[in-house]
PDB file of N, CA, C and O in Angstrom:
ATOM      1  N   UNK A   1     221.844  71.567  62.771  1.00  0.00           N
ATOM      2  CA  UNK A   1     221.574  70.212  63.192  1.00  0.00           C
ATOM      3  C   UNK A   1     221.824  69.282  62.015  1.00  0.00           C
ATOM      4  O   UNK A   1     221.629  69.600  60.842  1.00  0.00           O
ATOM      5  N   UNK A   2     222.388  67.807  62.542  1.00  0.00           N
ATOM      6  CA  UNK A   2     222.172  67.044  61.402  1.00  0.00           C
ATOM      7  C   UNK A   2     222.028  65.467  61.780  1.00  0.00           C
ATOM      8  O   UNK A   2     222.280  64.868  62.825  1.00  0.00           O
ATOM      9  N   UNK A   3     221.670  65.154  60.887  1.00  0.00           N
ATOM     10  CA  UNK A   3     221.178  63.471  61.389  1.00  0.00           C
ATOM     11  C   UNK A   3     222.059  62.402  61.426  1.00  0.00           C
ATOM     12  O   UNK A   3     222.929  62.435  60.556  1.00  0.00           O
ATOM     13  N   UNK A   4     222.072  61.719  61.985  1.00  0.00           N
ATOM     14  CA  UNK A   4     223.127  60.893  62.110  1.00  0.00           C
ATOM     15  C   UNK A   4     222.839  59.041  62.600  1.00  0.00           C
ATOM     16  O   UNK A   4     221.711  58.732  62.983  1.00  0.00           O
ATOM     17  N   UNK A   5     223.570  58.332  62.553  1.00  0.00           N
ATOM     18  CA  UNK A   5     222.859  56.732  62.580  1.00  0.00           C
ATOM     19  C   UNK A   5     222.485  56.263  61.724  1.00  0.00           C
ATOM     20  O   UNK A   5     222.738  56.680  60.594  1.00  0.00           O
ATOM     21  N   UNK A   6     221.802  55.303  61.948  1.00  0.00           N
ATOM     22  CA  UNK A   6     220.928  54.465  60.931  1.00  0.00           C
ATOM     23  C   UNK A   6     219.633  53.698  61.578  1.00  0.00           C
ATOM     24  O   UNK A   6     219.712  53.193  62.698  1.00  0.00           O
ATOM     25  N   UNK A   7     218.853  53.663  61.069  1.00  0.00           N
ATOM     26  CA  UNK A   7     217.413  52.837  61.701  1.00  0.00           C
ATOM     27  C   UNK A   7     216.697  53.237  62.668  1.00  0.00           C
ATOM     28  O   UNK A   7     216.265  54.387  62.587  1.00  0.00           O
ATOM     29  N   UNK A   8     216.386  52.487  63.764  1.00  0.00           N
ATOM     30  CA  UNK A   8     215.584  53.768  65.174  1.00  0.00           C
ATOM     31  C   UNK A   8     216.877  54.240  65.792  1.00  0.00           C
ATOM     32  O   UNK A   8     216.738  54.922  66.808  1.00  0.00           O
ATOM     33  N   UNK A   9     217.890  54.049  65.451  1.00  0.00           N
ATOM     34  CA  UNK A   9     218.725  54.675  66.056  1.00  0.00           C
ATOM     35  C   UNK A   9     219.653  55.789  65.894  1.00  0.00           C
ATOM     36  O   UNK A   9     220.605  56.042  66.632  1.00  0.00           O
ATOM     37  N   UNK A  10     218.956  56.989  63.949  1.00  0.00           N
ATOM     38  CA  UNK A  10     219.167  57.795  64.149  1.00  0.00           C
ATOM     39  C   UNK A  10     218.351  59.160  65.044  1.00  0.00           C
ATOM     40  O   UNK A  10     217.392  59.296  65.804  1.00  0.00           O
ATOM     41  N   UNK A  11     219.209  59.851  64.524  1.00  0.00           N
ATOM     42  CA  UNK A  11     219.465  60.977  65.602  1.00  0.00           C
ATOM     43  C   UNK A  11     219.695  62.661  65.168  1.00  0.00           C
ATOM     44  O   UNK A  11     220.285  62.906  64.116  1.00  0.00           O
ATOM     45  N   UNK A  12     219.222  63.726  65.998  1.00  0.00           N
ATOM     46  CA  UNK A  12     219.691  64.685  65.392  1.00  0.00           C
ATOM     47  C   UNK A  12     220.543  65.082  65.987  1.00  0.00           C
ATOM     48  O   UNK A  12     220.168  65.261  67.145  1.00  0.00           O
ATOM     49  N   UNK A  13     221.911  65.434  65.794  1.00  0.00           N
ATOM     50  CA  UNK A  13     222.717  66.559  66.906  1.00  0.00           C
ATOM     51  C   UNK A  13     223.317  67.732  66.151  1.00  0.00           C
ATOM     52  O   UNK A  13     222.886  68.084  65.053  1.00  0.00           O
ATOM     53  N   UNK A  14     224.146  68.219  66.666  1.00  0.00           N
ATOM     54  CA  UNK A  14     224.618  69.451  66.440  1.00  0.00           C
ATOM     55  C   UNK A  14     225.376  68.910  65.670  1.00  0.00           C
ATOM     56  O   UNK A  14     225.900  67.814  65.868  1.00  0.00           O
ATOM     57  N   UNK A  15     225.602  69.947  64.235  1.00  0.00           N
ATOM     58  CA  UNK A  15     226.834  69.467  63.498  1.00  0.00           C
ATOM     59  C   UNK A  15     228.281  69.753  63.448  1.00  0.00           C
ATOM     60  O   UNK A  15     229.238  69.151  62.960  1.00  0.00           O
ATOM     61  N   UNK A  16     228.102  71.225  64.324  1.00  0.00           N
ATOM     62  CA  UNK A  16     229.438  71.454  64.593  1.00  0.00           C
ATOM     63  C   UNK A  16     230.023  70.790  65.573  1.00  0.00           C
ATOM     64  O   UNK A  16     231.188  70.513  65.290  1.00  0.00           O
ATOM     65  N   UNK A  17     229.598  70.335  66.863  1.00  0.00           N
ATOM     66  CA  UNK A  17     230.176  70.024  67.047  1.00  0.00           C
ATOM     67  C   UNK A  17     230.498  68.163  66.978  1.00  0.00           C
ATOM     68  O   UNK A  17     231.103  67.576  67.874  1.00  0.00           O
ATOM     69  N   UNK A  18     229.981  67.525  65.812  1.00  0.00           N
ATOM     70  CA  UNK A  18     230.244  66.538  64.964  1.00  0.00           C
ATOM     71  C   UNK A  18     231.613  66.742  64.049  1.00  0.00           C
ATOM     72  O   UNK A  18     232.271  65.817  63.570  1.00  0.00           O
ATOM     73  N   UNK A  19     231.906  68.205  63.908  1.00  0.00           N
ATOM     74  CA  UNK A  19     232.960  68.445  63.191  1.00  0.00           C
ATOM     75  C   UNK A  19     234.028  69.080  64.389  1.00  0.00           C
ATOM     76  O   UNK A  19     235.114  68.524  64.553  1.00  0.00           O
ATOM     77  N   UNK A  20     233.816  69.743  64.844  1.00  0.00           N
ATOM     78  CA  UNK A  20     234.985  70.534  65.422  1.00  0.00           C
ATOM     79  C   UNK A  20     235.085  70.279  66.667  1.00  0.00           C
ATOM     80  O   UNK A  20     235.885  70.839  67.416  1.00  0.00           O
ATOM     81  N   UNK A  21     234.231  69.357  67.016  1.00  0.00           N
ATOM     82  CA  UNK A  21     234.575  68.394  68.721  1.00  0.00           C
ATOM     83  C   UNK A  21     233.110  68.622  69.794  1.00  0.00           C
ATOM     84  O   UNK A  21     232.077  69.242  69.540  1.00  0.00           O
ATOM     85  N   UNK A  22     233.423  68.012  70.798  1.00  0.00           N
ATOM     86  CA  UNK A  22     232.153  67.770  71.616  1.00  0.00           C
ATOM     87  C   UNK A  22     231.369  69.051  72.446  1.00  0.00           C
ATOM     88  O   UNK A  22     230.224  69.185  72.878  1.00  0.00           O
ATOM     89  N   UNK A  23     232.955  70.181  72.440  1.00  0.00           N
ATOM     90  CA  UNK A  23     233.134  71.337  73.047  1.00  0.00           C
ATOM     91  C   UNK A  23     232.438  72.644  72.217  1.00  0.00           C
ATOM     92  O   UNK A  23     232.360  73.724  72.803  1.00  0.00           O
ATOM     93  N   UNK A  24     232.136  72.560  71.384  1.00  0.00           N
ATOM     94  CA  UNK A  24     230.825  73.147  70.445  1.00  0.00           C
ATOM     95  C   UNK A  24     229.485  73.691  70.978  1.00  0.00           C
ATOM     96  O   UNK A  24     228.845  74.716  71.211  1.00  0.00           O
ATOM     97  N   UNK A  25     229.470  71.821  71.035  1.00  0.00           N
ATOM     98  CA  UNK A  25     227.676  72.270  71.589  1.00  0.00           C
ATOM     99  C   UNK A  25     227.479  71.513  72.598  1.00  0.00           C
ATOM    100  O   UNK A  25     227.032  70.371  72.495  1.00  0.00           O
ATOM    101  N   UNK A  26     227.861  72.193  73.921  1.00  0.00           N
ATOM    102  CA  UNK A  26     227.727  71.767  75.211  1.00  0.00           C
ATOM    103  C   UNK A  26     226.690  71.859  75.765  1.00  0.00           C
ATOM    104  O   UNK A  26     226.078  72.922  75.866  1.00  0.00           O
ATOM    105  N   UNK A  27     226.122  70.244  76.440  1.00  0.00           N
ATOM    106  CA  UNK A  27     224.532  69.933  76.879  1.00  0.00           C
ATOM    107  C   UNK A  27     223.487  70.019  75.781  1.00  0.00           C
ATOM    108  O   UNK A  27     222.342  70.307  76.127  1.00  0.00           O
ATOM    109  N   UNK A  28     223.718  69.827  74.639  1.00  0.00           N
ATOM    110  CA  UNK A  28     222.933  69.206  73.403  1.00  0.00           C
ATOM    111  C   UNK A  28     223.184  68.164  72.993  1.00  0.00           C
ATOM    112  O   UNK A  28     223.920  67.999  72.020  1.00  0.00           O
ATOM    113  N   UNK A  29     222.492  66.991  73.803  1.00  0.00           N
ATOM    114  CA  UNK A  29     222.647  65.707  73.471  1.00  0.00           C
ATOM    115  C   UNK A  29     221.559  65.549  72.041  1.00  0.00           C
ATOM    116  O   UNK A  29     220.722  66.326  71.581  1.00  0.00           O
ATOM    117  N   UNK A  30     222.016  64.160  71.609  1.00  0.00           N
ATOM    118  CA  UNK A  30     221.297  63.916  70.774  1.00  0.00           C
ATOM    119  C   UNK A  30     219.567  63.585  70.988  1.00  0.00           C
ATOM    120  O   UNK A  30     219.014  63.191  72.015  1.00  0.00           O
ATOM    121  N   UNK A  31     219.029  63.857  69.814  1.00  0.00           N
ATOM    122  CA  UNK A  31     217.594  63.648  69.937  1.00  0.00           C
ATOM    123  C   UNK A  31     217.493  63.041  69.071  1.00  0.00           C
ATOM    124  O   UNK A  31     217.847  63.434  67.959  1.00  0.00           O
ATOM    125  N   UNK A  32     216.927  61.772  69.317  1.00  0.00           N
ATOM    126  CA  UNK A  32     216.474  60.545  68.874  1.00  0.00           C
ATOM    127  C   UNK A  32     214.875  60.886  67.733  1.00  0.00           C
ATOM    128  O   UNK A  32     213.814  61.400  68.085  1.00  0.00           O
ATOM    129  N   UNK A  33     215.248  60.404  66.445  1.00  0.00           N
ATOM    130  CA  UNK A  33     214.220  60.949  65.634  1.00  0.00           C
ATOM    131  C   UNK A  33     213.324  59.989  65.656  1.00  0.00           C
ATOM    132  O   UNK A  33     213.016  59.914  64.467  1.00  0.00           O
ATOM    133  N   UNK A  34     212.661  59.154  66.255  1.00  0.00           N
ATOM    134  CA  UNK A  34     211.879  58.234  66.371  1.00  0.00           C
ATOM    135  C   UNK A  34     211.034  59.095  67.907  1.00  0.00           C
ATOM    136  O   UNK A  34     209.929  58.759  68.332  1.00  0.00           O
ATOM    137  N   UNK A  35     211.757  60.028  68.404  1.00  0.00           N
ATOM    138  CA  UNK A  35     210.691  60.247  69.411  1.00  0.00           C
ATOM    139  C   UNK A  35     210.618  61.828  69.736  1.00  0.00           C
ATOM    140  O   UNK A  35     210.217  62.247  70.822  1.00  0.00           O
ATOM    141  N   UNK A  36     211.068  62.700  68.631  1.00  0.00           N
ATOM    142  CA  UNK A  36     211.074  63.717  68.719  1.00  0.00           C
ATOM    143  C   UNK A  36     209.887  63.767  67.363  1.00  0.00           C
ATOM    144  O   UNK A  36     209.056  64.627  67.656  1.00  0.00           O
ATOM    145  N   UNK A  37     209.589  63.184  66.124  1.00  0.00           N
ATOM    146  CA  UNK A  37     209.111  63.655  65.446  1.00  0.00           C
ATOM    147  C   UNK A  37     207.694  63.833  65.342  1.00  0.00           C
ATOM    148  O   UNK A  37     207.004  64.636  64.714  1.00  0.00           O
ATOM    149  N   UNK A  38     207.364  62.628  66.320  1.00  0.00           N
ATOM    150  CA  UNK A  38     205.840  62.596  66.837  1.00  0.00           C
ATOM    151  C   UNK A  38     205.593  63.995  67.564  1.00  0.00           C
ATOM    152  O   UNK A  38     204.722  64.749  67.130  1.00  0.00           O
ATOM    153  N   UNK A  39     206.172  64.250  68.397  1.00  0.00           N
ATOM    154  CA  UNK A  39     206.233  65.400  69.359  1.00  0.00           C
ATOM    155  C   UNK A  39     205.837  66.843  68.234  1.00  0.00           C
ATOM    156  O   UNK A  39     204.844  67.565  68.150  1.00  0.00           O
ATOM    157  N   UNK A  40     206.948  66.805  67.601  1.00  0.00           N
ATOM    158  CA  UNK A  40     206.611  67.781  66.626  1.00  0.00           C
ATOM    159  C   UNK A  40     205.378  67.578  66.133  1.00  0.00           C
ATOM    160  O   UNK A  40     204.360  68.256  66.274  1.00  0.00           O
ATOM    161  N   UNK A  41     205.556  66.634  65.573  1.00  0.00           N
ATOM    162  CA  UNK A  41     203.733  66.570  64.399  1.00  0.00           C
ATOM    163  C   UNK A  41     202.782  67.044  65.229  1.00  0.00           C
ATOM    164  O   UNK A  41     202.260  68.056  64.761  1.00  0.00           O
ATOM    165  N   UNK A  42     202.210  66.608  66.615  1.00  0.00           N
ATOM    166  CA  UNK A  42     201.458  66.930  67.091  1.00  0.00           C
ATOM    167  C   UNK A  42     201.467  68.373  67.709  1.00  0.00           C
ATOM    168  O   UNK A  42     200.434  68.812  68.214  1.00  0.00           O
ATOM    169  N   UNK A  43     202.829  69.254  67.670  1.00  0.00           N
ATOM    170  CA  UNK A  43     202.399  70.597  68.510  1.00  0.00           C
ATOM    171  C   UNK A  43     201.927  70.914  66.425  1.00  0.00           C
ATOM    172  O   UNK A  43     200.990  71.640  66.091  1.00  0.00           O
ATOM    173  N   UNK A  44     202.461  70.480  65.827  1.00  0.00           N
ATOM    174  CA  UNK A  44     201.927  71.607  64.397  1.00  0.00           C
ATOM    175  C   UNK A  44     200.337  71.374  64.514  1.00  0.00           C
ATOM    176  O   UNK A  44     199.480  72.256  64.472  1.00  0.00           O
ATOM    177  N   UNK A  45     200.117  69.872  64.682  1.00  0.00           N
ATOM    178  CA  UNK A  45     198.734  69.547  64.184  1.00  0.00           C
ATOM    179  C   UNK A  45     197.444  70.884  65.550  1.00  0.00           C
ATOM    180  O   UNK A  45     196.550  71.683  65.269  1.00  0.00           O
ATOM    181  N   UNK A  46     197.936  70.540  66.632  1.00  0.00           N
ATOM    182  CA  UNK A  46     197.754  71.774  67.721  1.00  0.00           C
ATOM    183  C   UNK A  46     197.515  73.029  66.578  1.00  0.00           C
ATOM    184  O   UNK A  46     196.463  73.591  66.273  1.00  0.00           O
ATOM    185  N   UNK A  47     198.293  73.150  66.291  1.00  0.00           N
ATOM    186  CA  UNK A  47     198.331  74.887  65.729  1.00  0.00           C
ATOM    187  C   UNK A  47     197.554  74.867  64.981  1.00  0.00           C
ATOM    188  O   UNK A  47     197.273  75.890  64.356  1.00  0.00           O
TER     189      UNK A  47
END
């Protein structure tokens, strides 16, 4: 994975296929790091 954008409007996606085309990583849209990271924090804080 790697990040990509700038401001609330980066993002994580796949990096290959950032490099070697869209056909990589098929049905892995991007995930928006403004609303995935909350998500995370809270399943760790859970644990």
């Amino acid at each position: 994975m790697t990040v990509v954008g700038s401001g609330t409007r980066r993002a994580y996606y796949c990096a290959n296929a950032k490099e070697k085309g869209p056909t990589v990583c098929v049905g892995l849209p991007g995930n928006r790091l403004d609303l995935l990271q909350p998500l995370v924090l809270d399943g760790l804080r859970d644990d």
